[in-house]
VOGU-3710 file (C-alpha; in Angstrom, 3 decimals, decimal comma):
1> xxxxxxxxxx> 5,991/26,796/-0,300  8,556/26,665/-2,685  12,272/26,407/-1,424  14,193/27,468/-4,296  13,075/29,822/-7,709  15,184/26,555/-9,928  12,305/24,774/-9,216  10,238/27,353/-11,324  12,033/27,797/-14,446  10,772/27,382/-18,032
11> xxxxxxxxxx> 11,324/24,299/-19,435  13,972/25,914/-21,833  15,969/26,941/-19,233  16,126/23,747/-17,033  17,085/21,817/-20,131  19,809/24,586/-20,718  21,053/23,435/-16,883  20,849/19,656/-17,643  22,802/19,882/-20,797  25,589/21,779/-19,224
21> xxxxxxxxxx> 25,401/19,357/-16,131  25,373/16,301/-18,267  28,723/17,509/-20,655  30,719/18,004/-17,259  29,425/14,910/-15,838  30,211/12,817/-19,119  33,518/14,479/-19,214  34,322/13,851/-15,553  33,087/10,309/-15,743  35,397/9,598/-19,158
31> xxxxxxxxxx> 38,329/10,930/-17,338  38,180/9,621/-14,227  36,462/6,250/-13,892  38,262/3,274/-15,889  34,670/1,583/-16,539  33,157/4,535/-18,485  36,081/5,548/-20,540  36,601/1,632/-21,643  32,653/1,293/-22,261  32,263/4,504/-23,957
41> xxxxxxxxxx> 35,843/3,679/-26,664  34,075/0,232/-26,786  30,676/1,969/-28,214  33,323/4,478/-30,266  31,853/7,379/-28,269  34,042/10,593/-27,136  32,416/12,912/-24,221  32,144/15,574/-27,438  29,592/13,595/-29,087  27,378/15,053/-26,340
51> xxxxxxxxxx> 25,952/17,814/-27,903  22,353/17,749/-26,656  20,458/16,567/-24,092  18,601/13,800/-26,539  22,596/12,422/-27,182  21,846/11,072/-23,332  20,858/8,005/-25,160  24,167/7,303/-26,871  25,549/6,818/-23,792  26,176/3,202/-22,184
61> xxxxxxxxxx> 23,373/1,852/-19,197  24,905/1,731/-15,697  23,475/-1,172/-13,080  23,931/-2,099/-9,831  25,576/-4,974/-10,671  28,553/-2,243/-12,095  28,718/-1,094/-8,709  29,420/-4,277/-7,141  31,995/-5,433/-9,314  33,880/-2,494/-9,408
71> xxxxxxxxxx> 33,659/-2,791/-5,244  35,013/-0,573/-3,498  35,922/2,648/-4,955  36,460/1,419/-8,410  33,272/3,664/-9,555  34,815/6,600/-7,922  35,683/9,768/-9,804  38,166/11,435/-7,251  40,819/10,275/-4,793  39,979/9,501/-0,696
81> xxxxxxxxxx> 41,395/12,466/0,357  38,177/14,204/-1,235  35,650/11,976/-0,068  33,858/13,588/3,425  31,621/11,186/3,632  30,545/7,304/2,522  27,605/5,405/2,460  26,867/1,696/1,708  23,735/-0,624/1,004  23,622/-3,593/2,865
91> xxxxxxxxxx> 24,997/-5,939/0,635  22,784/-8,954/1,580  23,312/-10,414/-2,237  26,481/-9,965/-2,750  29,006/-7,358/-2,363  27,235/-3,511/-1,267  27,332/-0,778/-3,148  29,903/1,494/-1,979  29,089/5,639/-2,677  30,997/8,751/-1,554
101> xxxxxxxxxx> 29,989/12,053/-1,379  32,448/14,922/-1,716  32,087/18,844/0,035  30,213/19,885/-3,064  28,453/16,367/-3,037  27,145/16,713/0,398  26,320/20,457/0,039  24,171/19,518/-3,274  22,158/16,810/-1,066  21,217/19,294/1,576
111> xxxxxxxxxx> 19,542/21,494/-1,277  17,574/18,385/-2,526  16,724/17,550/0,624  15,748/21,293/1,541  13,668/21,166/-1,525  11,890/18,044/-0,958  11,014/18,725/2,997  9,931/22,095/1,884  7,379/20,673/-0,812  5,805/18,487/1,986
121> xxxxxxxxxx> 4,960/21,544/4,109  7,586/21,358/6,545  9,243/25,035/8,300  11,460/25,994/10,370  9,145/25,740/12,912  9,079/22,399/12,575  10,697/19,703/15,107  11,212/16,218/13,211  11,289/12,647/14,291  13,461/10,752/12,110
131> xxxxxxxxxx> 12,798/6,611/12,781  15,018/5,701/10,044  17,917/4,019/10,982  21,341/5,846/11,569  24,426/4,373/9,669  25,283/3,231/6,240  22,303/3,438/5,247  21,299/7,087/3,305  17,868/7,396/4,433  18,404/9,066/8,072
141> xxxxxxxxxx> 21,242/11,323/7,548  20,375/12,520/4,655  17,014/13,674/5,588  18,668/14,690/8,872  21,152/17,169/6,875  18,266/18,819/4,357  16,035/19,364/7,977  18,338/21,612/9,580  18,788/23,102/6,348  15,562/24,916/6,468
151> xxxxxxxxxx> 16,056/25,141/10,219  13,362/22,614/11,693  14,498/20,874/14,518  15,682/17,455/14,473  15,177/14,415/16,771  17,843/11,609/15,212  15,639/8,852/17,506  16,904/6,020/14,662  15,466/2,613/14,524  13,488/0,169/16,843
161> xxxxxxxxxx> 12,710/0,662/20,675  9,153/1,126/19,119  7,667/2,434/22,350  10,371/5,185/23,288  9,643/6,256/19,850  6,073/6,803/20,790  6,859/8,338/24,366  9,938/10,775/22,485  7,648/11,677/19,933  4,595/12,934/22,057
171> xxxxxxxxxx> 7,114/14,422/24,852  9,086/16,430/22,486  5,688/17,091/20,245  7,147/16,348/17,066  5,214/17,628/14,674  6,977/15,674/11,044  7,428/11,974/11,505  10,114/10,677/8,798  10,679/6,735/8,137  9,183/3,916/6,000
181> xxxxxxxxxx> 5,681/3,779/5,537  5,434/0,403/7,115  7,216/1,300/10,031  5,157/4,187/11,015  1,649/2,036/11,005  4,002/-0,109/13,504  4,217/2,721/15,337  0,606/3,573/15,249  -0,280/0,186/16,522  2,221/0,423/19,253
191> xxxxxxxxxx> 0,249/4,081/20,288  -2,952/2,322/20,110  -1,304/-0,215/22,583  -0,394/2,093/24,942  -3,955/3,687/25,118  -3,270/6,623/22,485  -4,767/7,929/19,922  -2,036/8,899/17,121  -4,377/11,205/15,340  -5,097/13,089/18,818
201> xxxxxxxxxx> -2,474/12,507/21,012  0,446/12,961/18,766  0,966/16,800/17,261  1,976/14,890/13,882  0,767/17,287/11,310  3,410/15,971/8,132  4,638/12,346/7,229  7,929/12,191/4,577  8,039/8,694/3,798  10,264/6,585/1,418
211> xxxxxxxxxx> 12,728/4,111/1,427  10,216/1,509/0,441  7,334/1,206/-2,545  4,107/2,339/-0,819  0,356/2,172/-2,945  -2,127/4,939/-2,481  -3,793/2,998/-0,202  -1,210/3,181/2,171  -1,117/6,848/2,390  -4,751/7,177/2,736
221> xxxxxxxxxx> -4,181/4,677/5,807  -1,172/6,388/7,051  -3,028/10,017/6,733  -6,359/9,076/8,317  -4,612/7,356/11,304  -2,042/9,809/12,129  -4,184/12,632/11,023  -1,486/14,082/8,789  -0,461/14,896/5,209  0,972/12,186/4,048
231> xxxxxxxxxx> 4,492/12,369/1,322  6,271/10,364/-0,382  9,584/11,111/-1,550  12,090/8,811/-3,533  15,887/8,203/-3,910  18,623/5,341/-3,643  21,921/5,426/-2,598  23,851/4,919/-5,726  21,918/8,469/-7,371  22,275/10,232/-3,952
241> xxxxxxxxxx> 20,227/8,944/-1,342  16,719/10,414/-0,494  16,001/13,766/-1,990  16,160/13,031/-5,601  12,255/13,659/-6,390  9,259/13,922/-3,645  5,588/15,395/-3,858  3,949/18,552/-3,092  1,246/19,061/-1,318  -1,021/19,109/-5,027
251> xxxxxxxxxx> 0,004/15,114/-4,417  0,365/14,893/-7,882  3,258/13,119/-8,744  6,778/13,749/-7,268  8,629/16,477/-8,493  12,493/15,645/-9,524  15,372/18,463/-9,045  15,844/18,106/-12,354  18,919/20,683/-12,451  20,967/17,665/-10,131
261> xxxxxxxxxx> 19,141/14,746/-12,031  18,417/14,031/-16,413  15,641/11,654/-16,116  14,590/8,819/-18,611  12,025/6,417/-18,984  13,104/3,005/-21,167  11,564/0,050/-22,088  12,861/-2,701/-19,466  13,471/-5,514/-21,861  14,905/-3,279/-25,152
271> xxxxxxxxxx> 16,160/-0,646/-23,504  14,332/2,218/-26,534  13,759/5,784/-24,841  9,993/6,051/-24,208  7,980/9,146/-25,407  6,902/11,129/-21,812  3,694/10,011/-20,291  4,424/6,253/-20,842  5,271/3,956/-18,702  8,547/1,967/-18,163
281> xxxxxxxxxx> 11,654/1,429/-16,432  13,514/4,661/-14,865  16,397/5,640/-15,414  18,666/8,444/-13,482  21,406/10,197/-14,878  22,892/12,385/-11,960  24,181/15,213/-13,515  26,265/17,296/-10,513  28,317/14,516/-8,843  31,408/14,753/-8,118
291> xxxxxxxxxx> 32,656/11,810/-6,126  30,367/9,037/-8,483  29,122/10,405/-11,552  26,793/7,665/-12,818  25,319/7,138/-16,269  21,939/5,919/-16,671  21,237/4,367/-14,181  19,128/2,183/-14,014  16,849/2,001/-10,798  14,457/-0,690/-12,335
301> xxxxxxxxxx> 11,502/0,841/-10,629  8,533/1,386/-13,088  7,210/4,369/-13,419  5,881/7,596/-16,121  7,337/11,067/-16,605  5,002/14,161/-16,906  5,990/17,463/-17,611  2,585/19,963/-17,381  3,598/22,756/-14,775  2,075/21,815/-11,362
311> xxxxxxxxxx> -0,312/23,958/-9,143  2,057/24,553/-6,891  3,965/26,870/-9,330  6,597/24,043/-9,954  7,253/23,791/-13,369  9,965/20,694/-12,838  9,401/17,355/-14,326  7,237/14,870/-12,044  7,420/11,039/-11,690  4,504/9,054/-11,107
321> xxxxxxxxxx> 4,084/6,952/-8,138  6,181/3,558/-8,585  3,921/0,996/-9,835  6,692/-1,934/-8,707  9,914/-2,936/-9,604  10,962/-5,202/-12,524  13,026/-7,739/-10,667  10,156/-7,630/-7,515  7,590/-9,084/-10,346  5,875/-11,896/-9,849
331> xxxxxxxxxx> 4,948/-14,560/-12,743  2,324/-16,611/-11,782  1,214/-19,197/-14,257  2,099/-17,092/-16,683  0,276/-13,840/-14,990  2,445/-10,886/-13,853  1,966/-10,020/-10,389  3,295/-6,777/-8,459  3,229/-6,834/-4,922  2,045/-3,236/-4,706
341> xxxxxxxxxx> -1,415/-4,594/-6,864  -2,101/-6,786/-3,822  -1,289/-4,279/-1,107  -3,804/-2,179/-2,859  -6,694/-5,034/-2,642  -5,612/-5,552/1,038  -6,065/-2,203/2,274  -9,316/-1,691/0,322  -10,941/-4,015/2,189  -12,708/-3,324/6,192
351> xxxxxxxxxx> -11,385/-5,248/8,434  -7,959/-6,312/7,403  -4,587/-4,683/8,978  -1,607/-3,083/7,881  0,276/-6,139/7,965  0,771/-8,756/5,116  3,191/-11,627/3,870  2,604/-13,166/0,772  5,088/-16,000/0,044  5,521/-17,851/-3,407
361> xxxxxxxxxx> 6,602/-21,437/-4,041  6,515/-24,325/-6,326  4,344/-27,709/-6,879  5,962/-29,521/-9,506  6,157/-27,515/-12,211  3,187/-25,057/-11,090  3,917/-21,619/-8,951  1,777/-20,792/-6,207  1,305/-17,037/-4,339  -0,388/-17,475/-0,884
371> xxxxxxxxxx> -0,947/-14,278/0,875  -1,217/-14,131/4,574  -3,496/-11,034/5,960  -4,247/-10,250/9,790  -7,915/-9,511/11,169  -7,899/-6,468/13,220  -11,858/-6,783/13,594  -12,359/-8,757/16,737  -15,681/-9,822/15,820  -14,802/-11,062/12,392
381> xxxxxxxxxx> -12,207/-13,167/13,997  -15,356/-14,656/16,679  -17,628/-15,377/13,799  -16,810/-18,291/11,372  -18,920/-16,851/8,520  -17,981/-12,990/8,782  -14,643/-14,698/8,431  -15,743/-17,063/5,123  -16,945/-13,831/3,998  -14,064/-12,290/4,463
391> xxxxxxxxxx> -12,254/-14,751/3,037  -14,749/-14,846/-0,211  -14,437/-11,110/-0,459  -10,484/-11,038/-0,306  -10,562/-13,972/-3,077  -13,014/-12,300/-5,464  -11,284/-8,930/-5,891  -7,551/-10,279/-5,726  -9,098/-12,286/-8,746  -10,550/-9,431/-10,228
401> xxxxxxxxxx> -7,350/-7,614/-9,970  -4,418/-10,522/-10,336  -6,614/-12,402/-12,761  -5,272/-15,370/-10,778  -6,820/-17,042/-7,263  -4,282/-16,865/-4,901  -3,998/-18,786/-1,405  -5,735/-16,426/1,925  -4,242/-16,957/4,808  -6,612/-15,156/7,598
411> xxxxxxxxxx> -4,453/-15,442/10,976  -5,220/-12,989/14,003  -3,858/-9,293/14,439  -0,280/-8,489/15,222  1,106/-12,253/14,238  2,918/-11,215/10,987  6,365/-9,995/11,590  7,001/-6,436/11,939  10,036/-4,491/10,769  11,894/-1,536/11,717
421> xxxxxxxxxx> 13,105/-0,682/8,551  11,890/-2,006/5,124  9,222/-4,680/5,291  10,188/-7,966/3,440  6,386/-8,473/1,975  7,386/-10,974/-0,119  9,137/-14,403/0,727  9,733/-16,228/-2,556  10,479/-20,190/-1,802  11,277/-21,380/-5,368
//
């Protein structure tokens, strides 16, 4: 199903779009935001130098740490009295990152949400349980909004009380489940405690998940034990929230709305455009905001760009899965490590859970990774050399993969800590 014809255009014609998106939003941004017209005299660059869409480049990088300095509103391009709506990250480091979303902001978001849901398989006969949490946050009511825009029904359950979850979800027979990845294998294990089946006793037939990195693995996990078609979808506050790219049901890559969003990919350390098909940092230039028009953002996940017309009649460009982040890698003794390469040994591997922590600290002048892994096999855990095995097998192919030997811990099911919103997989102690 395809929500709206945009999403089918040649190629000439979406870059016609995005070049007449990006001279409003350069202009706007000039005019409007302090930051941009003093970086962009600095770099003696006018909003007329924009001619085509390759002239994206000239313009100046824009990073989260912008954001925050500029806290509140700085960043903004229009006065409160436009602004219908705000939304915040949590601002755990430092000061969040304030964005606002005017009428035409919030009416844009609805169509990129619209589109996304749609990709996934979802109708208007749909009824969806949203477990993200409601408030600053961008996740919940922005999937909320784009939902009712194609008309399936909506169940705003929010965050935590795992087990009303499970009991709203099978009452009302939700049929779309919409949260973090993580979470919702929490909420299968809380079924499974409560004598259910999630594949059979649930009528779950679609998962949109985001907010968090997630490995193939994971989906293959999350599809088999819900019995559903598992999506992934991706966004961040500062570009819009959810709904800026998310795959179709050809699971081949996530498809961007490329007439609200210029994509780039960059190398992380020099900052040169990459040619499409490599892989590198990603940037986001959101080119139909009103309320914060942003320029190149960078989102620091890593990523690839592909633009071959999909099976599903999409001819829009499509982002790879994210292979990490470049401030969530891990050196090692010189070896980088991405969390996502050890989820992906983890959940290869019979007998281990959903669940992981893997924690990093330093001896001396030496780093150390130590991953901790629960047992769901009960006979494993009852059998001291199914367990060394275990324990050898884990060891072997994290080395194979990592090219490093890192501490397994083996500790009994459901020990880990569980979270109702992003997981915190990694704990680094140095």
């Amino acid at each position: 199903m395809i929500w709206s014809l945009t999403e089918t255009l040649p190629r000439e014609e979406i870059e016609r779009i995005q070049l007449k998106n990006l001279k409003k939003t350069v202009k706007r941004a000039y005019k409007n935001v302090p930051h941009y017209r003093q970086k962009m005299k600095q770099m003696g660059l006018k909003p007329e130098d924009i001619n085509e869409l390759s002239d994206v480049r000239l313009l100046p990088f824009t990073t989260k740490d912008d954001l925050r300095s500029n806290y509140p509103f700085g960043m903004f391009a229009v006065p409160p009295e436009k602004i219908v709506r705000y939304h915040a990250s949590s601002g755990t480091t430092g000061n969040p990152t304030v964005v606002g979303y005017t009428k035409k902001d919030m009416e844009n978001w609805k169509e990129c949400i619209a589109r996304l849901v749609t990709m996934a398989g979802v109708t208007k006969r749909d009824t969806a349980h949203i477990s993200f949490g409601y408030g600053l946050f961008t996740g919940a009511f922005g999937l909320h909004q784009g939902l009712e825009r194609v008309g399936a029904g909506v169940v705003p359950m929010s965050s935590g009380n795992t087990r009303k979850q499970i009991k709203i979800m099978k009452d009302f027979g939700a049929t779309v489940l919409i949260g973090t990845p993580s979470y919702a294998l929490h909420l299968a294990e809380t079924a499974e405690e409560m004598g259910l089946d999630p594949a059979v006793d649930l009528k779950l037939r679609v998962g949109c998940f985001g907010g968090e990195g997630s490995t193939e693995a994971m989906r293959e996990k999350l599809a088999e034990t819900f019995g559903i078609f598992a999506s992934e979808n991706y966004g961040m506050s500062e570009l819009m929230g959810p709904g800026v790219a998310g795959e179709c049901t050809q699971l081949s890559g996530m498809h961007i709305s490329e007439d609200h969003f210029l994509a780039e990919i960059i190398d992380p350390v020099t900052g040169e455009v990459l040619p499409a098909g490599e892989t590198g940092e990603l940037v986001i230039t959101p080119i139909t905001k009103h309320a914060l028009p942003l320029l190149r953002y960078r989102t620091k996940d890593i990523t690839s760009l592909h633009y071959e017309p999909c099976a599903c009649g999409r001819t829009t460009a499509r982002m790879a899965k994210i292979g990490g982040r470049t401030d969530d890698m891990l050196i090692i003794s010189g070896v980088n490590v991405f969390p996502s390469q050890i989820e992906e040994v983890l959940y290869g591997i019979e007998g281990i859970g959903s669940n992981y922590q893997i924690t990093v600290t330093k001896q001396g002048f030496l780093d150390k990774i130590s991953i901790d892994a629960e047992v769901v096999d009960h006979e494993i855990i009852d059998s001291l050399s199914a367990l060394e095995d275990l324990h050898r097998q884990i060891g072997e192919s994290m080395h194979t993969v990592l090219g490093i030997h890192p501490k397994i811990n083996l500790v009994e099911a459901k020990t880990l800590k569980r979270s109702e919103g992003k997981a915190q997989r990694v704990i680094d102690l140095r």
